[in-house]
RODO-2510 file (C-alpha; in nm, 4 decimals, decimal comma):
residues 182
     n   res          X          Y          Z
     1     x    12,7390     9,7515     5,2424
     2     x    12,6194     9,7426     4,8877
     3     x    12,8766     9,6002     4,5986
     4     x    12,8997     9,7506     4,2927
     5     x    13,0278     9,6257     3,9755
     6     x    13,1935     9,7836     3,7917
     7     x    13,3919     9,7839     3,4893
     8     x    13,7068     9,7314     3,4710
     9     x    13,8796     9,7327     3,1329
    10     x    14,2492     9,8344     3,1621
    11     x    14,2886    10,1628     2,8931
    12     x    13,9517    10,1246     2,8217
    13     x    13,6910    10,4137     2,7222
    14     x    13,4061    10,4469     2,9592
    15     x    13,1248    10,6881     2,9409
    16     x    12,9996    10,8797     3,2610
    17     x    12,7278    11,0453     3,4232
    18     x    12,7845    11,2461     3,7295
    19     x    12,5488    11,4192     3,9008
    20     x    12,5395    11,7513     4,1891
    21     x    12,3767    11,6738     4,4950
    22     x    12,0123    11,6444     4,5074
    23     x    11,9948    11,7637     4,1429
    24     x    12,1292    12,1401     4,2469
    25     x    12,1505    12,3622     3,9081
    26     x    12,5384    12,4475     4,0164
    27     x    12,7701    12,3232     3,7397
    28     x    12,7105    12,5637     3,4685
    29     x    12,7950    12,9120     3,6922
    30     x    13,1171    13,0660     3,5887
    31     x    13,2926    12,9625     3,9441
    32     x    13,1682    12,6117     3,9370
    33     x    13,3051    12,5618     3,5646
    34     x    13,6841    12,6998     3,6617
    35     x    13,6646    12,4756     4,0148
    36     x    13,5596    12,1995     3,7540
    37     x    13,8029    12,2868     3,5024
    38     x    14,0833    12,3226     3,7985
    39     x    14,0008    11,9809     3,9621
    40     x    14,0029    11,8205     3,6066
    41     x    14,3777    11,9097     3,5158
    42     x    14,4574    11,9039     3,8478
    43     x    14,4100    11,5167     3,8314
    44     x    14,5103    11,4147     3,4839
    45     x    14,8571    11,5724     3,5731
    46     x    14,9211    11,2867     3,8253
    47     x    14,6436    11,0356     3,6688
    48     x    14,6108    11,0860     3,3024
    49     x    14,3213    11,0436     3,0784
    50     x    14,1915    11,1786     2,7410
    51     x    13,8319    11,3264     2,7211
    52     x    13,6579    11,2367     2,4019
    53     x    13,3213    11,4276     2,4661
    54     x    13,2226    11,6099     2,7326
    55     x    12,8734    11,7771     2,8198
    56     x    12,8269    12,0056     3,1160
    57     x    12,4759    12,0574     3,2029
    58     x    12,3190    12,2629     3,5046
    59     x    12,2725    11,9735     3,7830
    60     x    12,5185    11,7061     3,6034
    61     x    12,7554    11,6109     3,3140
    62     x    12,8516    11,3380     3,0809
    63     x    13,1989    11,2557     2,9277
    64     x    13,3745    10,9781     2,7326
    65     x    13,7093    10,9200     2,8425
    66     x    13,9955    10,6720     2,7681
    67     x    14,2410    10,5752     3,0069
    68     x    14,5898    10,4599     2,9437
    69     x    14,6815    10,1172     2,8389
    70     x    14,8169    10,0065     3,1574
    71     x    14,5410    10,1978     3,3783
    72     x    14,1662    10,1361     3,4696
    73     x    14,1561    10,3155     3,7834
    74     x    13,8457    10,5778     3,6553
    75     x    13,7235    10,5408     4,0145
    76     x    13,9929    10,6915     4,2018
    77     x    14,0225    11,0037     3,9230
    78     x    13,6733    11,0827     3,9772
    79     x    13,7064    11,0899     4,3754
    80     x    14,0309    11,3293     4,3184
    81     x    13,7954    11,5355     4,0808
    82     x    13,5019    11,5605     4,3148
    83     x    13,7492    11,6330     4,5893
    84     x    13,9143    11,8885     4,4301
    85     x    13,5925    12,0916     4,3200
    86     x    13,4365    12,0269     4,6460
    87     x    13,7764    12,1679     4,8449
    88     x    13,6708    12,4883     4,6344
    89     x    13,3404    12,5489     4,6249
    90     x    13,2756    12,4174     4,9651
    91     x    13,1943    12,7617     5,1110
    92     x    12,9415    12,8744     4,8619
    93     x    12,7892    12,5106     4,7568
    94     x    12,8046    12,2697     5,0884
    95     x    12,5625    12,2869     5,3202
    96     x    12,5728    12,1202     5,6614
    97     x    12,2165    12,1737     5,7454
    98     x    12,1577    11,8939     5,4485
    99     x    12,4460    11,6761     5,5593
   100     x    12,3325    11,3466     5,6275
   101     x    12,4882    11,0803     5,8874
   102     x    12,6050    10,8924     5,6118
   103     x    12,7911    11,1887     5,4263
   104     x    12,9543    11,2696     5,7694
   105     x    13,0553    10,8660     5,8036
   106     x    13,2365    10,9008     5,4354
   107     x    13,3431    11,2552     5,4777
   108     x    13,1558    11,3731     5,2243
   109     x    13,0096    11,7333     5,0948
   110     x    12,6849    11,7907     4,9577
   111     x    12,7980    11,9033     4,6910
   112     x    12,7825    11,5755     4,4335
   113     x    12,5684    11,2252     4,4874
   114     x    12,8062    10,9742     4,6256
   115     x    12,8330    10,7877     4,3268
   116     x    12,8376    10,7930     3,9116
   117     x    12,7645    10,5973     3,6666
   118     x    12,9604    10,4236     3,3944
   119     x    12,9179    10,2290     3,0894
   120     x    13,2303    10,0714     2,8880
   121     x    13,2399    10,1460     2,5336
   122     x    13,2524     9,7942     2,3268
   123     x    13,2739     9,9251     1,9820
   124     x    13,3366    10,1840     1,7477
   125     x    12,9346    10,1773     1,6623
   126     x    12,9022    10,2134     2,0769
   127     x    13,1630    10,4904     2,1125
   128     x    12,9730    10,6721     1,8070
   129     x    12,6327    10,6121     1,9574
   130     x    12,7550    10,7425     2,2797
   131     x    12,9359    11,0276     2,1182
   132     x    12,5761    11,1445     1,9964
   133     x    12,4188    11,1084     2,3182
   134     x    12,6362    11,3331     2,5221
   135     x    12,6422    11,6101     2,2960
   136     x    12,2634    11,5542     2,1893
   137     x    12,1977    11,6268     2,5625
   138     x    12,1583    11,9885     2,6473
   139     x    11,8912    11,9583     2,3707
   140     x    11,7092    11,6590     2,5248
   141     x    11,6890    11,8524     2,8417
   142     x    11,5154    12,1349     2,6815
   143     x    11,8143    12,4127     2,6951
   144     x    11,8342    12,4867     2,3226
   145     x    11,7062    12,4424     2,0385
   146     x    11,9967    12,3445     1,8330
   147     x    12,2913    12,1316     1,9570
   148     x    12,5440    12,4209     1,8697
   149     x    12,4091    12,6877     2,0738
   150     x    12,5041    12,5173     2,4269
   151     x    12,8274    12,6195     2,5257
   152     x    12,9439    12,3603     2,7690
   153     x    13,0026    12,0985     2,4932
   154     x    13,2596    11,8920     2,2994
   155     x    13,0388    11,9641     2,0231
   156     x    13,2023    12,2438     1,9261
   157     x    13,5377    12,0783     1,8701
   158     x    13,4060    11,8254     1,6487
   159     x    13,2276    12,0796     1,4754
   160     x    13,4958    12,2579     1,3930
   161     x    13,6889    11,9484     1,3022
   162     x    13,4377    11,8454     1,0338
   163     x    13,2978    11,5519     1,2512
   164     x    12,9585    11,6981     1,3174
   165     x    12,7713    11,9312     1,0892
   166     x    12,7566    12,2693     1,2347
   167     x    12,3516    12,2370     1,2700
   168     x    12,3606    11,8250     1,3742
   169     x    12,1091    11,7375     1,6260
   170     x    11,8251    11,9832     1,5062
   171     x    11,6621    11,7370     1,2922
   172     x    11,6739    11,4335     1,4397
   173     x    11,5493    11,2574     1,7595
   174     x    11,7825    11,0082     1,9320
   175     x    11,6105    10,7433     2,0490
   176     x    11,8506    10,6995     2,4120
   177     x    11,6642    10,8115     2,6490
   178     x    11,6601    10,6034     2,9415
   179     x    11,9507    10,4078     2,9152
   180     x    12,2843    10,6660     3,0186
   181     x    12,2559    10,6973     3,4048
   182     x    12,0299    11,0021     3,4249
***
């Protein structure tokens, strides 16, 4: 049984990648984003958290939350969230004929990869860094041209808050790649 480490900083902020099973482009369909959306609040009414950023892209997603002071427990909110969108969509995104002997031992879909990834923010410089890279994403996948014209985005918020120029992203190259879980 494998052991993985993982962060554990009591009302921390934590980035995330989570990705569909085997890569599937399912996230971004209308259904998939209200099961999401549903499973989400859903959990933070029991299990709170604030999202900072949040990217939704076809075959997975990144976020930035932070967890309340006396909580670190990310693990067990994303297993309630998976749950809950896989308790939804399981008639029109499972499929048993994939559904490995390991998946049946955990009694799991095929819906998401067992795990995710995290990272724990350190600093403001970190959190800003990070910031960047989730919404610089859907253009580093090659889904728009500009930041602002993906829809599934925290972008937008800031945007509108004065945080990001309306047209960031367009004229500059991150240099990330690699290092966020994808």
């Amino acid at each position: 049984m494998s052991n993985y480490r993982r962060t554990r900083v009591t009302g921390g902020t934590f980035l995330f990648t989570v990705v569909a099973g085997e890569r599937r482009k399912i996230l971004t369909a209308p259904e998939s984003r209200q099961a999401l959306r549903n499973a989400i609040n859903a959990v933070k009414l029991q299990y709170p958290f604030i999202v900072e950023a949040w990217v939704l892209l076809p075959e997975h997603l990144h976020c930035i939350w932070t967890l309340p002071e006396s909580d670190r427990d990310y693990s067990k909110r994303w297993g309630l969230i998976k749950a809950g969108f896989s308790k939804q969509m399981k008639k029109t995104l499972h499929y048993d004929a994939r559904l490995t002997r390991s998946k049946q031992k955990h009694r799991e879909t095929t819906i998401w990869q067992r795990r995710f990834w995290e990272h724990s923010i350190r600093d403001e410089e970190d959190f800003r860094q990070h910031m960047d890279y989730v919404h610089y994403n859907p253009l580093k996948h090659g889904l728009v041209n500009h930041v602002k014209d993906w829809p599934y985005s925290t972008f937008h918020r800031y945007a509108a808050m004065g945080i990001y120029p309306e047209n960031w992203g367009s004229d500059i190259a991150l240099n990330l790649d690699g290092e966020f879980g994808e």
